[in-house]
C-alpha positions as a Python dict, from the first residue, in 0.01 Angstrom:
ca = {
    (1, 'X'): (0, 0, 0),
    (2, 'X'): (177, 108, 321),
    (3, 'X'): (-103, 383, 396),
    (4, 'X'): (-382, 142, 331),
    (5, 'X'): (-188, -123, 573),
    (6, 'X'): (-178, 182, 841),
    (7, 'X'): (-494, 288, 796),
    (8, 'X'): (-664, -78, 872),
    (9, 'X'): (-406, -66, 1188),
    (10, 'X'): (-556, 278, 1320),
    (11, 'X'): (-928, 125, 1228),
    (12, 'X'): (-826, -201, 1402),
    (13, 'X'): (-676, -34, 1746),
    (14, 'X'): (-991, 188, 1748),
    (15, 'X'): (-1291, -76, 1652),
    (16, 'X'): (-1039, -282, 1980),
    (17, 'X'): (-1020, 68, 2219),
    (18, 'X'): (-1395, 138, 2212),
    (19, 'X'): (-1487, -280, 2264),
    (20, 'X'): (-1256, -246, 2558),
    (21, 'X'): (-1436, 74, 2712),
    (22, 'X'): (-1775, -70, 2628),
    (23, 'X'): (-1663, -377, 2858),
    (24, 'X'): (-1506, -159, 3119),
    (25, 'X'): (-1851, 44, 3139),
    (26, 'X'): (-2031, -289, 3135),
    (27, 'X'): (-1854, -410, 3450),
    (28, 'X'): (-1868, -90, 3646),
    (29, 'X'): (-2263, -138, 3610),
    (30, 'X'): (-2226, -488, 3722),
    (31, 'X'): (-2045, -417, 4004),
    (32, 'X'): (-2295, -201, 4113),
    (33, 'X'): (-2600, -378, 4068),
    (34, 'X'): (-2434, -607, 4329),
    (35, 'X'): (-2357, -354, 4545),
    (36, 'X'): (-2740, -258, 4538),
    (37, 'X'): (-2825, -647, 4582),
    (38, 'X'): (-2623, -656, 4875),
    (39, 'X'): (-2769, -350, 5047),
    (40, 'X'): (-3104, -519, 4943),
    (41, 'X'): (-3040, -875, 5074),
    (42, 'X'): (-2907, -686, 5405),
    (43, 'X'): (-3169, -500, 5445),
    (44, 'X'): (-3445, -763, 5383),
    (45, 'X'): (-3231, -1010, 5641),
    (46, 'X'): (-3178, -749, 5907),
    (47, 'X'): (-3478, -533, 5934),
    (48, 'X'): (-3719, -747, 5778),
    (49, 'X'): (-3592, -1042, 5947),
    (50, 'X'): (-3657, -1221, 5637),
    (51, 'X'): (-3499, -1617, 5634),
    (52, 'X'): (-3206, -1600, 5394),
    (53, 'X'): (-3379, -1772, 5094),
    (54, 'X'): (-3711, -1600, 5107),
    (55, 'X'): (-3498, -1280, 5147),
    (56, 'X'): (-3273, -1371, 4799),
    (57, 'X'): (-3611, -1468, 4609),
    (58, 'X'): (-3704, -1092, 4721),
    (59, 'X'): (-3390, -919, 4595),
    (60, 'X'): (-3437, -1112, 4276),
    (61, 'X'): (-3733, -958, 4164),
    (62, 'X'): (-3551, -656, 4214),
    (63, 'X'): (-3274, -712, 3990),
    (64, 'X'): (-3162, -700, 3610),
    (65, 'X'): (-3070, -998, 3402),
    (66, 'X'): (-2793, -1217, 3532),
    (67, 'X'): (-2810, -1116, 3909),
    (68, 'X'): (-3152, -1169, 3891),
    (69, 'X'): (-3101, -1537, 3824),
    (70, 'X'): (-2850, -1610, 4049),
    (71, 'X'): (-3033, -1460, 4342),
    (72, 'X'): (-3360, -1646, 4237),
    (73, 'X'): (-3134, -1947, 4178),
    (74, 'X'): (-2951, -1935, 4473),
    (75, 'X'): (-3335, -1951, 4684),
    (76, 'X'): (-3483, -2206, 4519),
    (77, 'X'): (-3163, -2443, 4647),
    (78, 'X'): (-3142, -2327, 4986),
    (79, 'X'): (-3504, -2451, 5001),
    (80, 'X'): (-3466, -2779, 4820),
    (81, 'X'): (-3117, -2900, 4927),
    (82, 'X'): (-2961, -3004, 5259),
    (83, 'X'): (-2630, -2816, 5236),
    (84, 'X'): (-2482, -2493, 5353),
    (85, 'X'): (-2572, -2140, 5210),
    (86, 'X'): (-2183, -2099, 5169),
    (87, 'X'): (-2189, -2408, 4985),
    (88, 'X'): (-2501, -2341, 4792),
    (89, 'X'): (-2406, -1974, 4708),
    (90, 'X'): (-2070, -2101, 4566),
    (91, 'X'): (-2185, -2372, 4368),
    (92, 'X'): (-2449, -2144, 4221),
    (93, 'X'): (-2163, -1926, 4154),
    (94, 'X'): (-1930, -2186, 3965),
    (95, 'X'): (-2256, -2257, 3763),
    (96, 'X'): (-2331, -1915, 3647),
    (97, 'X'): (-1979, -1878, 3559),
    (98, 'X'): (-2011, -2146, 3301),
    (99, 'X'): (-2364, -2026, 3167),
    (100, 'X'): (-2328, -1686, 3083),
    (101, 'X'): (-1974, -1579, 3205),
    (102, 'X'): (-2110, -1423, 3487),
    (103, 'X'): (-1751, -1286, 3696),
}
């Protein structure tokens, strides 16, 4: 009984240790696909002198599943609404939070 009890505690830790690196390796990917949308939305803005939303609709056919959203997103309101890209880019932000827990 007590080996079977320690061996579902050594299964359990490891099935918990290898979710845990799969997320870690997840989010190092994430963070730099950003990085690259950054360089891309700079680029576009400074040496294509591209207007900010046509320049995010670029980077977003550039980009994987959810950047590509947000950046695409994040155009189509700069063009429709009245408010500031600070405000926009935020709000976008919150809202892709909710969606698909996008950090």
């Amino acid at each position: 009984m007590k080996l079977m009890g320690a061996i579902i505690i050594i299964l359990a830790a490891t099935a918990f240790g290898w979710e845990f690196s799969r997320r870690l390796t997840r989010r190092t990917k994430q963070i730099r696909y950003l990085k690259i949308a950054f360089e891309a939305l700079e680029t576009e803005m400074v040496f294509g002198m591209t207007p900010l939303p046509y320049a995010c609709e670029k980077v977003s056919r550039q980009l994987i599943s959810p950047l590509n959203a947000f950046f695409r997103e994040v155009s189509e309101r700069l063009m429709e609404e009245e408010r500031t890209a600070t405000d926009i880019w935020c709000s976008t932000l919150k809202k892709m939070e909710k969606i698909n827990g996008f950090r």
